[in-house]
C-alpha positions in Angstrom: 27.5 67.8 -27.1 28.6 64.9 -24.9 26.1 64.2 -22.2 27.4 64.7 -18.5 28.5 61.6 -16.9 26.1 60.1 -14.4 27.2 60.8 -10.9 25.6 58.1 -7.8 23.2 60.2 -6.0 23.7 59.7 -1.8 20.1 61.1 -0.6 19.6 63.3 3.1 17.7 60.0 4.3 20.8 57.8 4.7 22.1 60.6 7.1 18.8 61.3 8.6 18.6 57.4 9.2 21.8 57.4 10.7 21.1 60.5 13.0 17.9 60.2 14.0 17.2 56.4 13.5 14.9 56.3 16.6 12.9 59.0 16.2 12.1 57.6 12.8 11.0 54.4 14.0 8.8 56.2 16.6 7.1 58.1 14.0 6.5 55.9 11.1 6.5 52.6 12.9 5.6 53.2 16.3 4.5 49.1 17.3 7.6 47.9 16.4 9.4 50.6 18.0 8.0 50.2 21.5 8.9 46.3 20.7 12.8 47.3 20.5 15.0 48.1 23.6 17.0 51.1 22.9 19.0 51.6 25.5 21.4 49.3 24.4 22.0 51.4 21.7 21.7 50.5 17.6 24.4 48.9 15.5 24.2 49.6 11.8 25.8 47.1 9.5 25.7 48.6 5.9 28.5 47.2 5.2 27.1 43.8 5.4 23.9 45.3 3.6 26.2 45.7 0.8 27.9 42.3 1.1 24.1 40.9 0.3 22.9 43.5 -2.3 22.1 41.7 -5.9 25.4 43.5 -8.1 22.6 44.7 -10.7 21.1 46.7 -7.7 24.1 48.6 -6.8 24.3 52.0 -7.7 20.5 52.3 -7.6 19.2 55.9 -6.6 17.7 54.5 -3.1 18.5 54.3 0.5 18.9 51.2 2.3 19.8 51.5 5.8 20.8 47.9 8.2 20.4 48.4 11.7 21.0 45.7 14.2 18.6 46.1 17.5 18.0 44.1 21.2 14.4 43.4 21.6 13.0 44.5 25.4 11.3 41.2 25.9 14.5 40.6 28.2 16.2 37.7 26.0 19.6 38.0 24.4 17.9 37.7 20.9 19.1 40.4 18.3 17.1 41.2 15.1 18.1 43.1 11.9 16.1 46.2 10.8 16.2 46.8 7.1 15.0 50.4 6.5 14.6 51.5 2.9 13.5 55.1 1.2 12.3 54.5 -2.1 12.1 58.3 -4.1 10.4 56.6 -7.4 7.8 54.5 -7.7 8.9 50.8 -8.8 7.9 47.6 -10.1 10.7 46.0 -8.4 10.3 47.8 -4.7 8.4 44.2 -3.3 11.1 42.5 -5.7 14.0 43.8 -3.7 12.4 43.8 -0.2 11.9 40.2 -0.2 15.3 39.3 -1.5 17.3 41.8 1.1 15.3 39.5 3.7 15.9 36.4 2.4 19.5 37.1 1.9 20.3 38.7 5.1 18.0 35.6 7.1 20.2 33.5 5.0 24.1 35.0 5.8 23.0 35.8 9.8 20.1 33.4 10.7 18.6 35.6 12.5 14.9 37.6 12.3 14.8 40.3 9.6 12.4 43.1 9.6 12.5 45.0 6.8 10.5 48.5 6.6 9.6 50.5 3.6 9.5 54.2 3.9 8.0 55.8 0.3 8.8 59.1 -0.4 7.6 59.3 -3.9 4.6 61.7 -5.2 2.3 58.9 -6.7 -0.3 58.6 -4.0 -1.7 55.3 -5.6 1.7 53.7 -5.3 1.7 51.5 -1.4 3.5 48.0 -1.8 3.4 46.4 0.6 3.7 42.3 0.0 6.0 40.0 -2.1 4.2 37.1 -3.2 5.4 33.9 -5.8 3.6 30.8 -6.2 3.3 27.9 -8.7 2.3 24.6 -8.6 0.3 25.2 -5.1 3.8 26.1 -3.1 3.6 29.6 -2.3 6.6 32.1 -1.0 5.6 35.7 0.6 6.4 38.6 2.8 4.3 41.6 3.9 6.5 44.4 5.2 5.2 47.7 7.0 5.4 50.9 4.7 4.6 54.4 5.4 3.9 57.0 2.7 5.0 60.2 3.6 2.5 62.0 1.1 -0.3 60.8 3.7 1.3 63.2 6.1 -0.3 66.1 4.2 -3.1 65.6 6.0 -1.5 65.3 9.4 0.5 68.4 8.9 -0.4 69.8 12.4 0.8 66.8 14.3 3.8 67.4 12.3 3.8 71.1 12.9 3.5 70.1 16.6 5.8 67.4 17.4 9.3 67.4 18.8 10.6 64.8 16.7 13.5 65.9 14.6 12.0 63.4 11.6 8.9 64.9 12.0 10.6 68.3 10.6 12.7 66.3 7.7 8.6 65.0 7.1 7.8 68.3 6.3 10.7 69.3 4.4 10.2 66.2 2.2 6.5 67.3 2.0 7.4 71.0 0.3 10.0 69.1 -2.0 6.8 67.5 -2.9 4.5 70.1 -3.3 6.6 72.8 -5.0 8.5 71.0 -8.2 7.4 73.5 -9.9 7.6 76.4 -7.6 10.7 77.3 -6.4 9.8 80.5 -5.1 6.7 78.8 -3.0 9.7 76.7 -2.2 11.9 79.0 -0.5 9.4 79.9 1.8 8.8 76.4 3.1 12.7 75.8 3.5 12.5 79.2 5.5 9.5 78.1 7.5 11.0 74.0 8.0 14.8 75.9 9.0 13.0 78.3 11.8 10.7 75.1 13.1 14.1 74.0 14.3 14.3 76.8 16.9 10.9 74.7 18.6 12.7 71.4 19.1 14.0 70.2 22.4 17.8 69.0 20.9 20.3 69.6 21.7 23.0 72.3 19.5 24.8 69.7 18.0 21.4 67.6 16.8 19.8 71.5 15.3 22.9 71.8 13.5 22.8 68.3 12.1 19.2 68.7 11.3 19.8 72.2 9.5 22.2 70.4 7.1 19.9 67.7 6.2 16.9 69.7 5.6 19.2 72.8 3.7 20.7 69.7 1.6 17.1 68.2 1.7 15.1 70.9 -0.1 17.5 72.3 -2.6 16.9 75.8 -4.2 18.0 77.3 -7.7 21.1 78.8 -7.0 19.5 82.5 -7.1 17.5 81.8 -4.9 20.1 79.8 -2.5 22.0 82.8 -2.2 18.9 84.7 -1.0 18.3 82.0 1.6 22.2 82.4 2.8 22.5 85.9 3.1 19.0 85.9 4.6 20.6 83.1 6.8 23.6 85.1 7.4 21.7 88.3 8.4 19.8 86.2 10.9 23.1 84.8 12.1 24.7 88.0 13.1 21.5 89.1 14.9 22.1 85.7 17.4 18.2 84.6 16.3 19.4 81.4 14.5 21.1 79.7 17.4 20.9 75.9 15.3 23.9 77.1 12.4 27.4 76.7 13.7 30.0 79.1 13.6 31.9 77.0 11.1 28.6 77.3 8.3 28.3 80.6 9.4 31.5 81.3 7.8 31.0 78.6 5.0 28.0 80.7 4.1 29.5 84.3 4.5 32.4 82.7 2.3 30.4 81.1 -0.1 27.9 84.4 -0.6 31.6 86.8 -0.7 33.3 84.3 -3.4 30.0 84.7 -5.8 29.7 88.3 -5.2 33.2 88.7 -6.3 32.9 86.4 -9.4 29.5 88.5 -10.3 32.0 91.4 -9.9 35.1 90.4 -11.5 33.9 88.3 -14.3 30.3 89.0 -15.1 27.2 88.1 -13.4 26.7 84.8 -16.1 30.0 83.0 -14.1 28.7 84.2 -11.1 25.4 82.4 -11.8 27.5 79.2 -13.5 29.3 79.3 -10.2 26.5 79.1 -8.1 24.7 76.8 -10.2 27.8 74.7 -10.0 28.5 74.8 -6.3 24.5 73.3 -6.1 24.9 70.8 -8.5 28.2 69.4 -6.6 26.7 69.9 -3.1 24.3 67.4 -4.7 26.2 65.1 -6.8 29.3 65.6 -6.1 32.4 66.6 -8.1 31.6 67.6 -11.5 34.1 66.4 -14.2 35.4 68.7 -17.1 32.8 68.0 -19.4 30.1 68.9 -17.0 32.2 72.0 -16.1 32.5 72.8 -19.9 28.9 72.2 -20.4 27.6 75.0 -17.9 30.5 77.3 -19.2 28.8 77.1 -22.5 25.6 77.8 -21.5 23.2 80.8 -21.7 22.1 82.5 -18.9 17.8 81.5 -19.3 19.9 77.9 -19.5 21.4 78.2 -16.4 18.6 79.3 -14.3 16.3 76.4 -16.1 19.1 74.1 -15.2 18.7 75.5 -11.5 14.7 74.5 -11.1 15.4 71.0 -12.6 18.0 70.3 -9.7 15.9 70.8 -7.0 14.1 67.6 -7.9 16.4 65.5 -10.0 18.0 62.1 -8.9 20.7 62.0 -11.0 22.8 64.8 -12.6 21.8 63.5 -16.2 18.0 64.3 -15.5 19.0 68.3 -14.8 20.5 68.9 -18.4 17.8 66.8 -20.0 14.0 68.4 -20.4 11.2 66.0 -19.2 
């Protein structure tokens, strides 16, 4: 059977970067974000990240985010944030940081501060420091990292803070902790979802933080659909305030179109619908042989399939057993 084609994986961080860039800084990287004057506001350049990136490193499964910021030391001097979220751990991570820096010194001449945020589960895994030398000449950079597994233990400050990345800290935290446990799972996303109500933003920001952390810790498509009608049934009562009208009806569409499948065509299509409407809300469209691949499968398949994509980075990894 022809193995699916490998689809480029766009991660919730990029958006959550591009959201909530501040409040990310403030968390993670507090000194240098009292060092930065936001008021006049962040530029991001990703485009020019992408002008610099080494062509063998495109299309990795990571998430480089460029922002340019004004220092509030009152001179017109501009430096470039490099942001990245590493999922996996690598030997290449210090590698990588050290040449984005070096590159982007190189096109702009300007300061570069890169930051590593590590979202992987290997505790042990912290780089944190480039370093080449031979012959007594020596080339190095130490860059700032924060690893978001050592928030476990600072899960009440998390519980307790207004800051919308605090919440996508936590969400990341039960993707973490329940790879194996999808119904342990669902609970968290239920309890991450109704932390939302707590937070002073405004409807527009709750709604942009819903998606992320509903796109963030992704369910089996069984239980999905729990979690929407459940969502949908709060909905109606007015308690969820933070989903717009327009998922509102996304959801009660989504939920009446696999009902109606389950009906008309048996509940194993129902299922490969679901499963399939996951998989693409993750990767994106699915070509034919993908499609054919999940029509041909069994139902035990199918809801196996469903657990593996709740942690997989690449649509290869959910039809292939660890």
């Amino acid at each position: 059977m022809a193995k699916p084609e490998q689809t480029d994986f766009d991660s919730p961080w990029k958006d959550a970067l591009e959201h909530f860039f501040p409040a990310a800084m403030q968390l993670y990287f507090p000194q240098a974000h009292a060092h930065i004057d936001w008021r006049r506001g962040v530029e991001f350049l990703d485009k020019e990240l992408q002008r610099v990136t080494p062509r063998a490193a495109r299309g990795r499964r990571t998430v480089d985010k460029l922002a340019k910021v004004y220092l509030n030391d009152g001179h017109e001097v501009w430096v470039l944030v490099h942001v990245e979220v590493q999922g996996q751990p690598e030997e290449a991570f210090p590698d990588r940081m050290y040449e984005y820096n070096y590159r982007l010194y190189d096109r702009y001449a300007r300061p570069v501060a890169s930051f590593g945020i590590l979202a992987d589960a290997k505790r042990g895994w912290r780089p944190s420091r480039y370093r080449r030398e031979v012959l007594g000449c020596e080339v190095s950079l130490r860059f700032p990292v924060v690893k978001l597994l050592d928030y476990r233990e600072r899960r009440e400050e998390l519980e307790e803070s207004d800051n919308p990345i605090a919440v996508l800290t936590l969400a990341q935290l039960i993707v973490l902790e329940t790879a194996k446990d999808p119904h342990r799972r669902l609970s968290g996303k239920r309890y991450a979802v109704r932390r939302l109500r707590d937070l002073g933003l405004s409807q527009e920001q709750r709604e942009e933080l819903f998606r992320l952390v509903d796109w963030l810790v992704a369910l089996p498509a069984e239980l999905q659909l729990s979690f929407d009608e459940e969502l949908e049934r709060e909905a109606k009562e007015g308690t969820v305030p933070y989903v717009s009208s327009f998922e509102r009806r996304a959801i009660a569409r989504g939920r009446q179109e696999g009902l109606e499948q389950g009906l008309e065509k048996g509940l194993q299509e129902g299922r490969m619908a679901l499963l399939t409407a996951q998989l693409e809300a993750k990767f994106g469209p699915l070509d034919e042989a993908t499609r054919q691949h999940l029509a041909e499968a069994d139902p035990e398949t199918l809801v196996a399939w469903g657990v593996r994509a709740m942690t997989a980075e690449r649509l290869e990894d959910v039809f292939t057993a660890a």
